[in-house]
C-alpha positions in Angstrom: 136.6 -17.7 13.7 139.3 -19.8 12.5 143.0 -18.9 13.9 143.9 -18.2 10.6 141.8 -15.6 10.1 141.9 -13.6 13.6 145.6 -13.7 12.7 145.5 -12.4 9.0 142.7 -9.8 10.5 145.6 -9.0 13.4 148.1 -8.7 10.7 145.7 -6.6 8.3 145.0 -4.2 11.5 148.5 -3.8 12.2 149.7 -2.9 9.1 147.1 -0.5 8.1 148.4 1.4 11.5 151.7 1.3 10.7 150.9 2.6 7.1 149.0 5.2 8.5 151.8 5.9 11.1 154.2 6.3 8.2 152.2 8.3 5.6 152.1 11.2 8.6 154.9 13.6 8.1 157.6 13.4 10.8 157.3 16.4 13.4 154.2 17.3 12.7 151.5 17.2 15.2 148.7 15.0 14.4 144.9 16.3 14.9 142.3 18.0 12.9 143.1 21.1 11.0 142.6 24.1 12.9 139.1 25.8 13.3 138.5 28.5 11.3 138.9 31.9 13.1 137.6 35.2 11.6 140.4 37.4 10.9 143.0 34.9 11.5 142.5 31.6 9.9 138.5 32.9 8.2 137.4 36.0 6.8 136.5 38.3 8.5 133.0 39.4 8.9 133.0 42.4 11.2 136.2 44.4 10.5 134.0 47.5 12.4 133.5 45.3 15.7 130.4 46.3 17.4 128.6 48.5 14.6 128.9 45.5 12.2 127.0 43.1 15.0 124.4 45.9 15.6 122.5 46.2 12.8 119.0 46.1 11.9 117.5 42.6 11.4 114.7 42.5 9.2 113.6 38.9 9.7 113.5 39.1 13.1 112.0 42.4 13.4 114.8 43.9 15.2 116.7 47.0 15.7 119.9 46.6 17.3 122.1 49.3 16.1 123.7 51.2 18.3 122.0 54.7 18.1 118.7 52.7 18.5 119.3 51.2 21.9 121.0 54.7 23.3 118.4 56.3 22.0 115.6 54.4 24.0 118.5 53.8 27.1 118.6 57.6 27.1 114.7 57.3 28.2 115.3 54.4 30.3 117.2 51.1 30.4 115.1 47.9 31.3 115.5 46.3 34.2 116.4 42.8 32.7 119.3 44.2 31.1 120.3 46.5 34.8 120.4 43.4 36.8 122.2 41.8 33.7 125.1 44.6 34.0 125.1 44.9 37.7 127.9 41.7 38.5 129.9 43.2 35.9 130.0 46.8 37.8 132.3 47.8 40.5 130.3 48.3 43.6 131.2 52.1 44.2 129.5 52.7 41.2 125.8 53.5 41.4 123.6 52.4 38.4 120.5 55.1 37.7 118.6 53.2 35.0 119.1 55.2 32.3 122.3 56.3 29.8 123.3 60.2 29.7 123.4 61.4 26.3 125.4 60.8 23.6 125.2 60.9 20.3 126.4 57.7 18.1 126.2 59.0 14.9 129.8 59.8 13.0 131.3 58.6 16.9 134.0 55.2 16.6 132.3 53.2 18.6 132.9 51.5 21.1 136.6 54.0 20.8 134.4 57.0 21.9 132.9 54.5 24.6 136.3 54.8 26.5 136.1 58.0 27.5 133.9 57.1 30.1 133.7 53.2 30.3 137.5 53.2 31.2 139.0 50.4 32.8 139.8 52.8 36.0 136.3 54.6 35.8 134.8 55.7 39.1 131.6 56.7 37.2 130.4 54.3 34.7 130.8 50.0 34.4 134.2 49.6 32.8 133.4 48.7 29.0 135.5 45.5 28.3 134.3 43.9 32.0 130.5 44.8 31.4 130.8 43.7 27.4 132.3 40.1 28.2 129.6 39.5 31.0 127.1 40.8 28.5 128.3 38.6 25.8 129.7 35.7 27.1 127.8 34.6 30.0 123.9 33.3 30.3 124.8 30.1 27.8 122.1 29.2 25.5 119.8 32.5 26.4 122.8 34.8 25.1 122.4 35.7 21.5 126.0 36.2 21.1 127.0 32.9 22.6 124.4 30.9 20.1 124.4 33.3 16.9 128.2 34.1 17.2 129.7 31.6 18.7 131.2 34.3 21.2 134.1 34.6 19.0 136.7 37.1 20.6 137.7 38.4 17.1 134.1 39.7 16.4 135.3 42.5 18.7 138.9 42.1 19.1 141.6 41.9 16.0 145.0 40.3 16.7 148.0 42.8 15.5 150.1 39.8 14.3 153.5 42.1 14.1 153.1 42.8 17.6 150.7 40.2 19.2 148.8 42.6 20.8 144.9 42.4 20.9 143.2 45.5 19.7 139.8 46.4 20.1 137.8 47.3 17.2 136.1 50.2 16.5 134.0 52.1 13.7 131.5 54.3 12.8 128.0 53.0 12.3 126.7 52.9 8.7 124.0 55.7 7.8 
């Protein structure tokens, strides 16, 4: 290449970079736009938390609601899903393989879940430590990870007057 033209191709390089440089307003930080986040920067798609997530799938053939799987954990909880649970469990607590009764229906769920998945429970898997191994470890095999993305505000909504996360909570459809 001529020296003439690496040195009009310098100047052409340099100049577009400085034009670019210039065009960006001062102070502001340079990047890509933000992601979108549902309920902060997005829509937001579950408002209810875990009774919006758990919902009957037709397509895939699934039940997933909530009263569905306590009604057949009631009976008996599958292995797969015990050994799943078990890291996320304190070790004083014993698991028995199958959920004690409780009815889901009208109940704020996963509020009414509290009462005895407390963080301080001696007697059941504390809920927020056994629902964040649930649904954010295993990678590509967890359905949350690959349908949802394991977006936090699924489940949690940010109080923006406060900055406190809140988890949240609703009844599931009829």
């Amino acid at each position: 290449m001529p020296r003439i033209l690496r040195f009009l191709s310098c100047f052409a390089f340099i100049a577009a970079a400085g034009a670019a440089i210039a065009a960006a307003p001062a102070g502001e930080p340079q990047g890509p736009p933000p992601r979108p986040i549902p309920g902060l920067t997005a829509p937001d798609q579950f408002p209810r938390g875990c009774v919006d997530c758990h919902v009957v799938i037709p397509d895939r053939k699934m039940d997933v609601r909530l009263s569905t799987l306590m009604r057949q954990w009631q009976d008996k909880v599958e292995p797969a899903l015990l050994e799943r649970v078990r890291p996320f469990t304190p070790g004083e607590i014993a698991l028995k393989g199958k959920h004690p009764k409780f009815e889901v229906a009208g109940a704020e769920v996963p509020k009414a879940c509290l009462t005895c998945h407390a963080r301080t429970s001696k007697a059941a898997p504390p809920l927020g430590r056994m629902l964040h191994g649930l649904h954010l470890v295993g990678g590509e095999k967890n359905h949350f990870l690959t349908q949802f993305q394991g977006e936090c505000t699924h489940c949690h909504r940010l109080e923006t007057a406060t900055g406190n996360w809140v988890l949240k909570s609703g009844a599931e459809p009829k």
